[in-house]
C-alpha positions as CSV (number, residue, x, y, z in Angstrom):
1,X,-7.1,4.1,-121.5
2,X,-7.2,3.5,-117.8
3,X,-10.3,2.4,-115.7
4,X,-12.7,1.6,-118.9
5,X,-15.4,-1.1,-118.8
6,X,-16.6,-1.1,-121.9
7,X,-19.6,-4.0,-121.2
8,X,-21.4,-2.0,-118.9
9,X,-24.3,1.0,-119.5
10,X,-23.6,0.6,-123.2
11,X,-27.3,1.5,-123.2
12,X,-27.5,4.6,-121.1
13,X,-29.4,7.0,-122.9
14,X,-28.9,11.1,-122.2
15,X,-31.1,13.8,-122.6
16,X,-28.6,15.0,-124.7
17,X,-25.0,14.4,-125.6
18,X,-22.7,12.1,-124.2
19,X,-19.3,12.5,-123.9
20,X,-15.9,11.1,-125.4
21,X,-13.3,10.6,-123.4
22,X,-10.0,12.3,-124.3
23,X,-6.4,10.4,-124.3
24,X,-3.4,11.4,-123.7
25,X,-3.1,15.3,-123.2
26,X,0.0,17.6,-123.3
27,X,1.0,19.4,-120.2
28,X,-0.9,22.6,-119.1
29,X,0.2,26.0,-120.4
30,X,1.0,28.3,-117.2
31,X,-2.2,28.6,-115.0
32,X,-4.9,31.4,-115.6
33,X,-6.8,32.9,-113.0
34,X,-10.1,32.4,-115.1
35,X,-12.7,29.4,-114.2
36,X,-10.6,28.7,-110.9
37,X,-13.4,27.3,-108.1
38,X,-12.1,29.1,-104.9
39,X,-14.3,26.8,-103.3
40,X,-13.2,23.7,-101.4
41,X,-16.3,21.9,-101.6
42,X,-16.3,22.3,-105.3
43,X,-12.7,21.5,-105.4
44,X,-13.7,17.8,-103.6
45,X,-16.0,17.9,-105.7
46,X,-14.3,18.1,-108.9
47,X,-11.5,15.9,-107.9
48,X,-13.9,13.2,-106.5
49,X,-15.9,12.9,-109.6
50,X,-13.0,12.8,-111.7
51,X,-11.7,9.9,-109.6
52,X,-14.7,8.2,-110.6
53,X,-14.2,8.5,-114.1
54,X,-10.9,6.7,-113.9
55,X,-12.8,3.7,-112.3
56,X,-15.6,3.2,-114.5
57,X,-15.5,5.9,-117.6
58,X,-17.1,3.8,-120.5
59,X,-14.5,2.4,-123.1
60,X,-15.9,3.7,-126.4
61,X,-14.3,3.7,-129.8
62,X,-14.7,7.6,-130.4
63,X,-12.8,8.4,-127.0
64,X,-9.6,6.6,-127.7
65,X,-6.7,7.9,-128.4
66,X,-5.9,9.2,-132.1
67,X,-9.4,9.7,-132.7
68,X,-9.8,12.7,-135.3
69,X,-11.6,15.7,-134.3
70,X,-13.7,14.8,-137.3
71,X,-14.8,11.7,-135.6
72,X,-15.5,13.1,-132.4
73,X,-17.6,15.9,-134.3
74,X,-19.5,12.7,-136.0
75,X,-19.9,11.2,-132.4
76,X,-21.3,14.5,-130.8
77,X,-23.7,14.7,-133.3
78,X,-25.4,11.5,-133.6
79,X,-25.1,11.2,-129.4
80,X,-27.8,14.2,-129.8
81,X,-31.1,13.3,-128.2
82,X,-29.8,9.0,-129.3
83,X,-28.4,6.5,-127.0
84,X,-25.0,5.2,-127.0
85,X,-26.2,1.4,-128.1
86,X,-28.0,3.0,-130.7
87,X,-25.3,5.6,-132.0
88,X,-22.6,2.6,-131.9
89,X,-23.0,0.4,-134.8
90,X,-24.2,3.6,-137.2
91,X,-21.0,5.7,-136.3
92,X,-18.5,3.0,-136.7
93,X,-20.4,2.2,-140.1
94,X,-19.9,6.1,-141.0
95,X,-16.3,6.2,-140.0
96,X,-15.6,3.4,-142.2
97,X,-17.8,4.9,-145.3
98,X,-16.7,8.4,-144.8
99,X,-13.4,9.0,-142.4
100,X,-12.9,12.4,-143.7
101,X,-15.0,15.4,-144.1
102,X,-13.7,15.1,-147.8
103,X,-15.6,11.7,-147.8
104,X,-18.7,13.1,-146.4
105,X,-19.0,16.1,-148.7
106,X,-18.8,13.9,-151.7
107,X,-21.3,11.1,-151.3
108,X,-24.6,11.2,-152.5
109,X,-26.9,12.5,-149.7
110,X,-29.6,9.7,-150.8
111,X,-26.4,7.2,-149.2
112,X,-25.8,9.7,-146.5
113,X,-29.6,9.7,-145.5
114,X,-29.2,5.5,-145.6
115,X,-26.9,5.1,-143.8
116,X,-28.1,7.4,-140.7
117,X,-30.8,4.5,-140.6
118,X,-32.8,4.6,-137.5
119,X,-31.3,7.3,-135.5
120,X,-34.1,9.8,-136.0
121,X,-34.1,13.3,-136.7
122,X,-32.4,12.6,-140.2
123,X,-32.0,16.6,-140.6
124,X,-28.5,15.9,-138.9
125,X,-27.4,13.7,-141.4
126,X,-28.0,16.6,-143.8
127,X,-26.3,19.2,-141.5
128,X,-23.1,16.7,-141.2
129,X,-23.1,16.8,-145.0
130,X,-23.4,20.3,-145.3
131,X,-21.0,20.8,-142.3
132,X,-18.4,18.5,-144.0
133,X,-18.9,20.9,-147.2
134,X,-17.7,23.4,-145.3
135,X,-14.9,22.2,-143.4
136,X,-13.7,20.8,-147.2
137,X,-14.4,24.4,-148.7
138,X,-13.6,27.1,-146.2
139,X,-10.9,25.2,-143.7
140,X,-9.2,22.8,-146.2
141,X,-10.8,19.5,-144.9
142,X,-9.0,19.7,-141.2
143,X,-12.0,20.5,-138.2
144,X,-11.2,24.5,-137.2
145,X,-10.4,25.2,-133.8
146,X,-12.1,27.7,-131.3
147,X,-15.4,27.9,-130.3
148,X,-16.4,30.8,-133.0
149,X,-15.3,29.0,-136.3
150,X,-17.1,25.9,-134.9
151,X,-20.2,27.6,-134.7
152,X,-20.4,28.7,-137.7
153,X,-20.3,25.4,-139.3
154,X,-23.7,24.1,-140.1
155,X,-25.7,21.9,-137.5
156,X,-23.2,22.7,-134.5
157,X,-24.7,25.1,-131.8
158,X,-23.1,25.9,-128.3
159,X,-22.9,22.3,-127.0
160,X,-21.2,21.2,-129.7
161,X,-18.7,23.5,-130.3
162,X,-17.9,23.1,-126.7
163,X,-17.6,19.7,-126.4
164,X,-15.5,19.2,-129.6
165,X,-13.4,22.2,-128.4
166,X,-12.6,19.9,-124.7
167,X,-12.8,16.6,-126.4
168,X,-11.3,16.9,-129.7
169,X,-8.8,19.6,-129.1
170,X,-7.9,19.2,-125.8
171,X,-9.2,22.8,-124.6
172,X,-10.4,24.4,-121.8
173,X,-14.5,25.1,-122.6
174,X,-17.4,25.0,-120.6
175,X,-19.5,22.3,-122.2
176,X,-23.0,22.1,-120.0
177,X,-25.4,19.4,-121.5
178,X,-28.7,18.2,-119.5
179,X,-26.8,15.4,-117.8
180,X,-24.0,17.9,-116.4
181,X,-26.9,20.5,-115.6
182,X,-29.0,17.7,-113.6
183,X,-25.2,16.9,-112.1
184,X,-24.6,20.4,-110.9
185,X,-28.3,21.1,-109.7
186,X,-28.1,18.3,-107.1
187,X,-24.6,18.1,-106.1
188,X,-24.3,22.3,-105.6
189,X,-27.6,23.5,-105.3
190,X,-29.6,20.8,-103.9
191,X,-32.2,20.6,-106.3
192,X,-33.6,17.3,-108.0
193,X,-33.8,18.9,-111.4
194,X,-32.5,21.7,-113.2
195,X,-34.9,23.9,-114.4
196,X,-36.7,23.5,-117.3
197,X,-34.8,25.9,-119.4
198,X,-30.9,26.8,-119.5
199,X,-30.7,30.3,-117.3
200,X,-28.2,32.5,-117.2
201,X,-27.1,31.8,-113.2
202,X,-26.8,27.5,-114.4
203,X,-24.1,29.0,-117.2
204,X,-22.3,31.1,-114.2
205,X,-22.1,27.6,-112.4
206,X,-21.1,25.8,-114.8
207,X,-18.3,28.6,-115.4
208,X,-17.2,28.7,-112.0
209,X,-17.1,25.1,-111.7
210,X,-14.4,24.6,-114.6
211,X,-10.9,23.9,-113.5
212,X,-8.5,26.8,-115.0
213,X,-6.1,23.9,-115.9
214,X,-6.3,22.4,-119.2
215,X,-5.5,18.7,-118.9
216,X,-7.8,19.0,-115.6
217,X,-11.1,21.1,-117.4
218,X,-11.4,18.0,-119.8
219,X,-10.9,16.1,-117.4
220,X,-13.9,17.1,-115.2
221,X,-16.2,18.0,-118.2
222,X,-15.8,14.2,-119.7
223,X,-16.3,12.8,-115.7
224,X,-19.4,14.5,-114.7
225,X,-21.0,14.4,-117.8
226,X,-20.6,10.4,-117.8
227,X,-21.8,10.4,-114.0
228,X,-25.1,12.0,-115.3
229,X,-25.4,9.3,-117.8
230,X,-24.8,6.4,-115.8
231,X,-25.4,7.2,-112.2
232,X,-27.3,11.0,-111.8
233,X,-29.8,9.9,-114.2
234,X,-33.0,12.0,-114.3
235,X,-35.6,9.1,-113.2
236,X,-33.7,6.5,-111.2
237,X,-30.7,8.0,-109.7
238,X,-28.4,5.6,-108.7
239,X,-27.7,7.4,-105.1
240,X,-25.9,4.3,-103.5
241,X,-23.5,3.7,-106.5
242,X,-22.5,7.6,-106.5
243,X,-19.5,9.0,-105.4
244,X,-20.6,12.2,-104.5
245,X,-23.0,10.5,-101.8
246,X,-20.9,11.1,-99.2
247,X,-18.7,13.7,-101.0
248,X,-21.1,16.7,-100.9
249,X,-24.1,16.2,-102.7
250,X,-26.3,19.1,-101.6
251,X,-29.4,17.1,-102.6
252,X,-28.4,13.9,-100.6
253,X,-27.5,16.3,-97.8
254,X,-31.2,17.6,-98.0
255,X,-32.8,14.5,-97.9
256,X,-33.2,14.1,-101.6
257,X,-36.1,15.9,-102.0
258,X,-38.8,15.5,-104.7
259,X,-38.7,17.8,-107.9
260,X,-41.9,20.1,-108.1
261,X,-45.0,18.7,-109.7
262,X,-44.9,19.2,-113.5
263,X,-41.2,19.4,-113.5
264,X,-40.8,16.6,-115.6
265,X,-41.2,16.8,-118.7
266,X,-42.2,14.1,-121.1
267,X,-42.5,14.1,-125.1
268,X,-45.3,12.1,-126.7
269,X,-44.3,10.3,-129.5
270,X,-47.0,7.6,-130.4
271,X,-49.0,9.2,-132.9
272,X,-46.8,12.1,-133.5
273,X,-46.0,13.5,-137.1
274,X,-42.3,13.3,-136.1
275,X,-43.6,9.1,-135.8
276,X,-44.8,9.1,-139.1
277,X,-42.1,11.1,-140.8
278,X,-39.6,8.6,-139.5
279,X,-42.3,5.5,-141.0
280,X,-42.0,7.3,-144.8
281,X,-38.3,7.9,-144.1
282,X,-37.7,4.1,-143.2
283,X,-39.7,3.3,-146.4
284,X,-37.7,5.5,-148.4
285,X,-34.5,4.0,-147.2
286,X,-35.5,0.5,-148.4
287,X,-37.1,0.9,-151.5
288,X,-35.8,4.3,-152.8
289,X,-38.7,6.0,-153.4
290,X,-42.9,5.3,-152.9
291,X,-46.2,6.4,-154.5
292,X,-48.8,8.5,-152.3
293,X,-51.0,5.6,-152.3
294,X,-48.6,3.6,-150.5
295,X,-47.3,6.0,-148.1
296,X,-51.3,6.4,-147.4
297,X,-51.2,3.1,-145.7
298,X,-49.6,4.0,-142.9
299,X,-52.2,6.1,-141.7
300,X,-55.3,5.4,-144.1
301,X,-57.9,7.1,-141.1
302,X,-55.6,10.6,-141.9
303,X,-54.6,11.1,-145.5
304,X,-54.3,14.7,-144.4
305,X,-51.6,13.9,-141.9
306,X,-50.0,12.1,-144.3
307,X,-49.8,14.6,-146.8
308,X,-48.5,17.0,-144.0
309,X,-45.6,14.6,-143.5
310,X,-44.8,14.1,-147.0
311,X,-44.4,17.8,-147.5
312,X,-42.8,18.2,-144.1
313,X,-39.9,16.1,-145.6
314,X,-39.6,17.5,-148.9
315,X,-39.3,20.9,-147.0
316,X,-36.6,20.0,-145.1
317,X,-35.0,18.7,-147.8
318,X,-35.0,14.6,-146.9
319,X,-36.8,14.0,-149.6
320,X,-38.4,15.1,-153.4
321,X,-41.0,14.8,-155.6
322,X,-40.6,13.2,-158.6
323,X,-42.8,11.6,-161.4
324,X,-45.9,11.2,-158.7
325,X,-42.9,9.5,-156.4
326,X,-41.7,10.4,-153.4
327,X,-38.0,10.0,-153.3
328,X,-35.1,10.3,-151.7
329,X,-32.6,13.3,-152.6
């Protein structure tokens, strides 16, 4: 890998996914009209960014190169909503338990559940399990390729599928998380945010914007997603540091105007059920199971919300009831 500090922004966060970077790639099949830019300020802009990415791309374990699409898919999914300091230590730990999807679809989903730890939203440590089940049942243990037989596998939606497709198997897609949407918005159209919700004109930008060659699609979709991670950063944009500064940024051309008030959006979670599910889940993890009148501690002035939580879990399916006892599955 070229250009790869791996000691630096381990613990830039995304509002999504971050990306792996890909290794080697074979040469491009014959050109194809579709996704080409006509545009010569997108064209710098594409180029410039990519640049970049040479420079100062992270080094990270799931982006060199004989990585299996399996463990990209594993890395795409945990990367969800989690930063990359956190996702580290657990994915490395999976890879080891579980390198295949074989592995995965075999192990008891109380260990699966374990060993996602602290990562939050457990569900997708019960989607990886079921999506492993299926790659082991219905595609003889070997990730499918194309974006269609992706999503249908459990837990993977549009993002994913995309980004495995580019990352994994080396294909042209257009994979548009928040940090390449936030990217686009100021550099093209000038604007400090995207808008709150995924439109159909961002998905037309983000077409447009994709090189029609192969090697050079992946290329771009791995570079300015990591530039929205480490530099274009919703809160704190490193201006000064970005190579698009004084390569065409729209916003920085504008003056870098503010976002509209109330564009930011924030999540609570002090307080929040999703809080205390995650308390009864880490108590679950280390002592396998707990009475109601334990888990009632955590919150003893809401025995209602409590309860609510308990049954929130066993409804997903994170945990049962068994004996009076809360358990793990």
């Amino acid at each position: 890998m070229t250009g790869a500090h791996a000691p630096h922004h381990l613990d830039a966060g995304r509002d999504r996914e971050v990306p792996p970077r890909v290794g080697r790639v074979e040469p491009d099949p014959p050109l194809v009209a579709e996704g080409t830019t006509d545009d010569p300020t997108l064209e710098t802009i594409i180029d410039t960014v990519i640049d970049w990415f040479g420079h100062h791309g992270r080094d990270l374990p799931w982006r060199h190169d004989g990585t299996t699409p399996w463990a990209v898919l594993v890395s795409e999914v945990m990367l969800q909503q989690t930063p990359v300091v956190r996702v580290l230590p657990r994915w490395t730990d999976w890879m080891q338990r579980w390198p295949t999807p074989a592995d995965l679809a075999d192990a008891p989903t109380a260990e699966v559940l374990r060993a996602w730890d602290r990562l939050g939203y457990p569900r997708r440590a019960l989607r990886l399990q079921e999506c492993a089940q299926m790659i082991v049942r219905e595609h003889g243990g070997v990730v499918p390729r194309g974006i269609e037989a992706l999503r249908a596998l459990p837990g993977i939606g549009e993002y994913t599928a995309a980004a495995v497709t580019a990352f994994a198997h080396h294909e042209r897609a257009v994979v548009v998380d928040t940090n390449i949407r936030r990217v686009l918005a100021r550099s093209v159209q000038g604007l400090a945010l995207p808008a709150p919700s995924y439109s159909a004109a961002e998905r037309a930008l983000a077409t447009r914007t994709l090189p029609p060659q192969r090697h050079r699609s992946v290329a771009w979709n791995q570079a300015v997603m990591e530039l929205g991670a480490l530099v274009c950063t919703a809160r704190s944009p490193r201006c000064g540091q970005c190579p698009l500064a004084e390569a065409g940024c729209a916003w920085v051309a504008a003056g870098s105007p503010a976002a509209p008030e109330g564009s930011r959006r924030r999540q609570a979670f002090e307080g929040t059920d999703r809080q205390l599910r995650g308390q009864i889940m880490a108590v679950l993890r280390r002592d396998g199971e707990a009475t109601h009148a334990a888990l009632l501690t955590l919150d003893a002035a809401d025995p209602e919300r409590v309860a609510r939580c308990e049954a929130s879990l066993v409804a997903d399916g994170l945990a049962v009831r068994s004996a009076g006892r809360l358990r793990l599955p």
